[in-house]
C-alpha positions as protocol buffer text, in pm:
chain_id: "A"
residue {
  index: 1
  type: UNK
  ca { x: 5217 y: 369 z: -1180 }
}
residue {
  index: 2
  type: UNK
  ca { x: 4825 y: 454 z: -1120 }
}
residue {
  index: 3
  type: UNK
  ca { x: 4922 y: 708 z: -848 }
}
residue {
  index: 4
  type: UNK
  ca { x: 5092 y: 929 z: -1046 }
}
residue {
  index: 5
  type: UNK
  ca { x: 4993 y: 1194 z: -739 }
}
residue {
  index: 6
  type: UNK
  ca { x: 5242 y: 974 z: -558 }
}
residue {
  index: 7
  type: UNK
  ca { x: 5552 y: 880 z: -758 }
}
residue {
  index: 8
  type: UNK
  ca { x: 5878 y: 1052 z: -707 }
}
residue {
  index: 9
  type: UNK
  ca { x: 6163 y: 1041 z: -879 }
}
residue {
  index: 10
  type: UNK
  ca { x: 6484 y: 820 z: -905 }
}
residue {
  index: 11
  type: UNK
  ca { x: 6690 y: 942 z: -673 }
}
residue {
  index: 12
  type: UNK
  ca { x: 6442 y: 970 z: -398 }
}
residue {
  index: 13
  type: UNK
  ca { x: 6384 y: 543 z: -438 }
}
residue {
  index: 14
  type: UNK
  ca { x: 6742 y: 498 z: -452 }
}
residue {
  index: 15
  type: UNK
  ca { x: 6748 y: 668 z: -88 }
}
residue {
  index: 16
  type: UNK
  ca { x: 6474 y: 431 z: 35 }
}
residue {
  index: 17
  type: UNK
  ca { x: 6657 y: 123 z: -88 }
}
residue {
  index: 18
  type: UNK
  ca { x: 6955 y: 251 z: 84 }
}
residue {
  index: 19
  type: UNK
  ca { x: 6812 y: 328 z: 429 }
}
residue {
  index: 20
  type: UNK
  ca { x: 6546 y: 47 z: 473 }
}
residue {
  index: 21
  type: UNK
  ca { x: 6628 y: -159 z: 731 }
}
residue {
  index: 22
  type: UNK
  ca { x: 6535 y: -474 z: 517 }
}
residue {
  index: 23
  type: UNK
  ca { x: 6385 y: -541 z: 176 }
}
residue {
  index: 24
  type: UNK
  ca { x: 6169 y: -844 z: -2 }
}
residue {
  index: 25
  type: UNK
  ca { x: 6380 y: -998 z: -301 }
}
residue {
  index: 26
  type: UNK
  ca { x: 6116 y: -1192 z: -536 }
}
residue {
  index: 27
  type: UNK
  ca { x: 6217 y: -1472 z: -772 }
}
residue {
  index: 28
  type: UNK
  ca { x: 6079 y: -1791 z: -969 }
}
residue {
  index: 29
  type: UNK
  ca { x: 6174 y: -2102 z: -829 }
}
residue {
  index: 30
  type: UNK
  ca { x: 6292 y: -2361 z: -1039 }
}
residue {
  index: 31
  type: UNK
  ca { x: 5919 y: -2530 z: -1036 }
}
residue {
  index: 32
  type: UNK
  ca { x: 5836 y: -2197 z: -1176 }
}
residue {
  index: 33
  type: UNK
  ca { x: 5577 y: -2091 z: -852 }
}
residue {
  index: 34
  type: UNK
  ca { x: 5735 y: -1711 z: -704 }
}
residue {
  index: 35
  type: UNK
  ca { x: 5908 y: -1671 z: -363 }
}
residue {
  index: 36
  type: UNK
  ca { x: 5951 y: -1373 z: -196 }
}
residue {
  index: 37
  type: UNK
  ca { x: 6260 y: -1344 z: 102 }
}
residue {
  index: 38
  type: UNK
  ca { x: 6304 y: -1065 z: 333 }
}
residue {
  index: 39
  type: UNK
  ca { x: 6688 y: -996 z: 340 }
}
residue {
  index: 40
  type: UNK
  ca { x: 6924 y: -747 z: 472 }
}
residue {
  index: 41
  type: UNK
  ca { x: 7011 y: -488 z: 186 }
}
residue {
  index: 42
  type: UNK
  ca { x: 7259 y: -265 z: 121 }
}
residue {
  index: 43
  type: UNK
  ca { x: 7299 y: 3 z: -195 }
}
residue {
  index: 44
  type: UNK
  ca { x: 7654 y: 157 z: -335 }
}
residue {
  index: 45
  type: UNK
  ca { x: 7425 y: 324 z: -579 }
}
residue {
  index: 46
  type: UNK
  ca { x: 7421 y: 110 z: -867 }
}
residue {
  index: 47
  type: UNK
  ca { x: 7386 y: -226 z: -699 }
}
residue {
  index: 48
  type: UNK
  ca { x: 7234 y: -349 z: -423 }
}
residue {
  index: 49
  type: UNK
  ca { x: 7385 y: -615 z: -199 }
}
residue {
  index: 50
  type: UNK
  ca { x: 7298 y: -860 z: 54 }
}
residue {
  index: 51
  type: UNK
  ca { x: 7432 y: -1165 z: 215 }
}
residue {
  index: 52
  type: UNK
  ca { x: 7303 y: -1536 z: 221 }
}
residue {
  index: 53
  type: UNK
  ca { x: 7414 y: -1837 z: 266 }
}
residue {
  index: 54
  type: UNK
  ca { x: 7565 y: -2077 z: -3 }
}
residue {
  index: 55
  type: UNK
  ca { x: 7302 y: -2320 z: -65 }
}
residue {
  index: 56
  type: UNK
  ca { x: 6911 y: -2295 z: 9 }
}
residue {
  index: 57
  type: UNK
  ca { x: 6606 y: -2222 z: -168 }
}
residue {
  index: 58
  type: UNK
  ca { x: 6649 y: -1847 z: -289 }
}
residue {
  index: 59
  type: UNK
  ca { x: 6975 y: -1957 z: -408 }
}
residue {
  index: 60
  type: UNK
  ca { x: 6865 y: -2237 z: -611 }
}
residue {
  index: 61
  type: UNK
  ca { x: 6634 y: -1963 z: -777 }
}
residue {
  index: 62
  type: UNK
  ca { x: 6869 y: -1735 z: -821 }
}
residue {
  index: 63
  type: UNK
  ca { x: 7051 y: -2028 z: -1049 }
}
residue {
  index: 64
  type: UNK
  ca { x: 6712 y: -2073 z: -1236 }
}
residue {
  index: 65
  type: UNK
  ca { x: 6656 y: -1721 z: -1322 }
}
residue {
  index: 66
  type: UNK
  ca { x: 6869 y: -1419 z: -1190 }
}
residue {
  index: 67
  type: UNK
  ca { x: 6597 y: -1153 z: -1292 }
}
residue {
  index: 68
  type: UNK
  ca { x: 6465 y: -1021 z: -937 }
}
residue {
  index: 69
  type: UNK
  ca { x: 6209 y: -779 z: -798 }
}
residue {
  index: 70
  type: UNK
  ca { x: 6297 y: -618 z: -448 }
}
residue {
  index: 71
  type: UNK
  ca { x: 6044 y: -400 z: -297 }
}
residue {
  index: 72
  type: UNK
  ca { x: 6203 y: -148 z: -20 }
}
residue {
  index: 73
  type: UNK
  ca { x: 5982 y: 42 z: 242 }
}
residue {
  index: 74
  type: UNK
  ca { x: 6070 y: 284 z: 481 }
}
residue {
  index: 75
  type: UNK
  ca { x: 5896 y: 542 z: 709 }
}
residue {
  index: 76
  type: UNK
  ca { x: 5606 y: 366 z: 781 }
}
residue {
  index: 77
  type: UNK
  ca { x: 5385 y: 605 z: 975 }
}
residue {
  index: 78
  type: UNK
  ca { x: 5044 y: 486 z: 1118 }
}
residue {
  index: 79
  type: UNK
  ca { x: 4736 y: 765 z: 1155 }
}
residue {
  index: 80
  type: UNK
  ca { x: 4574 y: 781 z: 1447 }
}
residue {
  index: 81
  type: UNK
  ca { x: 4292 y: 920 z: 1352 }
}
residue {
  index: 82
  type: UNK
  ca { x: 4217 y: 817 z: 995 }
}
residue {
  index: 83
  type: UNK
  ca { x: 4194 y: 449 z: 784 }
}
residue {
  index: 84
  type: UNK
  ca { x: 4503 y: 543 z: 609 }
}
residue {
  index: 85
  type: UNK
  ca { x: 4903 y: 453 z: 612 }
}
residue {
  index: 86
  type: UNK
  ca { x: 5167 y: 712 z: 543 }
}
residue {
  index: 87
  type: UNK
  ca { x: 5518 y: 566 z: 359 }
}
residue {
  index: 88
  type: UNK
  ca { x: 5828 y: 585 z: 188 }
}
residue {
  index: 89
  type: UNK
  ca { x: 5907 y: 262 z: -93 }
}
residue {
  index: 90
  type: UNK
  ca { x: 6118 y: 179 z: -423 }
}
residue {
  index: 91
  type: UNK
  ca { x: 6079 y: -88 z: -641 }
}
residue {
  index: 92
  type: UNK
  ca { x: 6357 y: -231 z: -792 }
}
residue {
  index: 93
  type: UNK
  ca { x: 6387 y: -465 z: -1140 }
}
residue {
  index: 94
  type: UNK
  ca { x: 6719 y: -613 z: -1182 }
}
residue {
  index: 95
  type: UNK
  ca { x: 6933 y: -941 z: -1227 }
}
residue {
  index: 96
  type: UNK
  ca { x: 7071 y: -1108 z: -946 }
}
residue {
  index: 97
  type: UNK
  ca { x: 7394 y: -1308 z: -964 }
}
residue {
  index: 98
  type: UNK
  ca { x: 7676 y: -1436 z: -698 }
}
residue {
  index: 99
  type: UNK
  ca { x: 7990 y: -1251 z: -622 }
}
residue {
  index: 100
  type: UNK
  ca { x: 8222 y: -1474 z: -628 }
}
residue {
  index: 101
  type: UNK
  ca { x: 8528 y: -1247 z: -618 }
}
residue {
  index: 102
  type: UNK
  ca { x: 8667 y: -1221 z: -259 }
}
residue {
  index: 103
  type: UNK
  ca { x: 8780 y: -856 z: -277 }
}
residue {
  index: 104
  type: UNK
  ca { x: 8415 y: -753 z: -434 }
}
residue {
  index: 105
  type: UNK
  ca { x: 8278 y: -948 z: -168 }
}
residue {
  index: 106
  type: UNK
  ca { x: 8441 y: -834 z: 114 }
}
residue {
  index: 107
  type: UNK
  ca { x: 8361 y: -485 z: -7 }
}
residue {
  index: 108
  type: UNK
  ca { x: 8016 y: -547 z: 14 }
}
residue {
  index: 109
  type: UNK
  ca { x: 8009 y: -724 z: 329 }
}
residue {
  index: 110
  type: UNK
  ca { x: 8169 y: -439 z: 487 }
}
residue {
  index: 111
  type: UNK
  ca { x: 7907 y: -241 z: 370 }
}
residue {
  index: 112
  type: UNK
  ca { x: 7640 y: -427 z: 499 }
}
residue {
  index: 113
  type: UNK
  ca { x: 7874 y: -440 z: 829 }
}
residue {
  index: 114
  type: UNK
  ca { x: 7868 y: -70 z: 833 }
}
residue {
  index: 115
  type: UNK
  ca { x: 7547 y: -33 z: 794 }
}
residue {
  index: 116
  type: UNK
  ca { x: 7361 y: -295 z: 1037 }
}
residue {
  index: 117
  type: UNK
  ca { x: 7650 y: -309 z: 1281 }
}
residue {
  index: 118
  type: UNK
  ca { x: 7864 y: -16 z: 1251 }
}
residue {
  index: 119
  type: UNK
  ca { x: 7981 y: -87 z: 1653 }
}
residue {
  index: 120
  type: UNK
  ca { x: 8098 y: -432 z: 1574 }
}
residue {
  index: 121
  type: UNK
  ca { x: 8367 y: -299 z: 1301 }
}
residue {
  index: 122
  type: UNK
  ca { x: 8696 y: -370 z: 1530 }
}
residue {
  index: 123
  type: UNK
  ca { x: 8619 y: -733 z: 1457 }
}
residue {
  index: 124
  type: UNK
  ca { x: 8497 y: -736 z: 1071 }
}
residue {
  index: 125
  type: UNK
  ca { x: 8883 y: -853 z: 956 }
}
residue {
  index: 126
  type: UNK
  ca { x: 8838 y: -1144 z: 1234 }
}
residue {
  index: 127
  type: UNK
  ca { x: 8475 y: -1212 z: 1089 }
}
residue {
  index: 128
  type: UNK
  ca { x: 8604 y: -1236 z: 730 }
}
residue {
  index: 129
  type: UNK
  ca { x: 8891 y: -1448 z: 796 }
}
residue {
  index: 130
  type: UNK
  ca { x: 8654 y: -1720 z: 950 }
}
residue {
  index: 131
  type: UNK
  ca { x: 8379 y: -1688 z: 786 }
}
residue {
  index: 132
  type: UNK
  ca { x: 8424 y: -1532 z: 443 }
}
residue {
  index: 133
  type: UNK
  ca { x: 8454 y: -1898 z: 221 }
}
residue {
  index: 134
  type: UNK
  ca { x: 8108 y: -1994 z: 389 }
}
residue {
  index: 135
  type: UNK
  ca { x: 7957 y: -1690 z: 330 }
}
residue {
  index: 136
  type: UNK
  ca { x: 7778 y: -1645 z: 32 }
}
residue {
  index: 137
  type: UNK
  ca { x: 7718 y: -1241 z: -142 }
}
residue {
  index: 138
  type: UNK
  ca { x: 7448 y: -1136 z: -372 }
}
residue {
  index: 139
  type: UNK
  ca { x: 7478 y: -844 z: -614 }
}
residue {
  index: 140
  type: UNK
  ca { x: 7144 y: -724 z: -822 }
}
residue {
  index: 141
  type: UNK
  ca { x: 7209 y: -517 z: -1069 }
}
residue {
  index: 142
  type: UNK
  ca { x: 6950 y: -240 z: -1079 }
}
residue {
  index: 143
  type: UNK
  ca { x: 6753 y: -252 z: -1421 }
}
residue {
  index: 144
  type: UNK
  ca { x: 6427 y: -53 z: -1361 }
}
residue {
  index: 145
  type: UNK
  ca { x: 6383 y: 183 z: -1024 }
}
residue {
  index: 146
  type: UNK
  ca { x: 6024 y: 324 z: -913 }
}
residue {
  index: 147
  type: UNK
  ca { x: 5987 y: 552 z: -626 }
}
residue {
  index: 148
  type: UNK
  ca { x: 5653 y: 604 z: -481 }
}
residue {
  index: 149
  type: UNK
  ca { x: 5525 y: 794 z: -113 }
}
residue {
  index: 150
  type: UNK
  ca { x: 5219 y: 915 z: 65 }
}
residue {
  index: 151
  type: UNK
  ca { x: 5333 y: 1174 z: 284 }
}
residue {
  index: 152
  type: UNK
  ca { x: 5050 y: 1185 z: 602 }
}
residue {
  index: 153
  type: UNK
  ca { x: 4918 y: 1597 z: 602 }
}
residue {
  index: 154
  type: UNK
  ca { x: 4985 y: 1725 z: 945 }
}
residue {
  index: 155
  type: UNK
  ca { x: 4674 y: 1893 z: 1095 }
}
């Protein structure tokens, strides 16, 4: 990392990739040209998890190479007064491959559940039961975790 000023440690981009409200998973597509998703993330600590569907694009790359780059930012805070950006992120090396266990699955689905819509919960066992074989679940492993801020001085 150039900004050495800026890194922090470990634990502190774990956090980020567990609270940010979405993250960008980069892959190689099969014609070997990147592609970069937003998705919906959610972190048990040593794996993050997301949900897709079965068949499309990112999934196809996923099939041609599992190794993934996700990029996590939170806090965004805009200055006011000065050309600058405050911010939270992680960056996050790991392989990518399906779940294809339906306990594991529904384990992380209820995670995500929890986390994006915690009110909804009273109907999760409903939404599985429809929806679960048509569902496809993610896991990346996490091989290599940066953390890096810039925390905006208060005047």
């Amino acid at each position: 990392m150039r900004r050495k000023d800026r890194e922090m440690p470990r634990e502190f981009a774990l956090e980020v990739a567990a609270n940010c409200e979405w993250a960008v998973v980069s892959c190689i597509t099969p014609e070997g040209t990147p592609y970069g998703v937003p998705v919906s993330v959610v972190s048990d600590g040593g794996a993050l998890w997301f949900h897709t569907a079965k068949e499309g694009r990112k999934t196809d790359c996923f099939a041609h190479s599992p190794v993934v780059h996700v990029v996590c930012v939170g806090n965004v805070e805009r200055a006011a007064d000065k050309f600058t950006t405050g911010y939270e992120s992680a960056m996050i090396e790991g392989r990518c491959t399906e779940v294809t266990e339906d306990a594991e699955k529904i384990r992380a689905l209820r995670l995500l559940c929890e986390k994006y819509t915690p009110g909804n919960m009273g109907a999760f066992d409903d939404a599985i039961a429809a929806s679960l074989a048509r569902t496809g679940v993610y896991k990346i492993e996490m091989l290599s975790v940066t953390g890096k801020a810039k925390i905006l001085k208060k005047d």
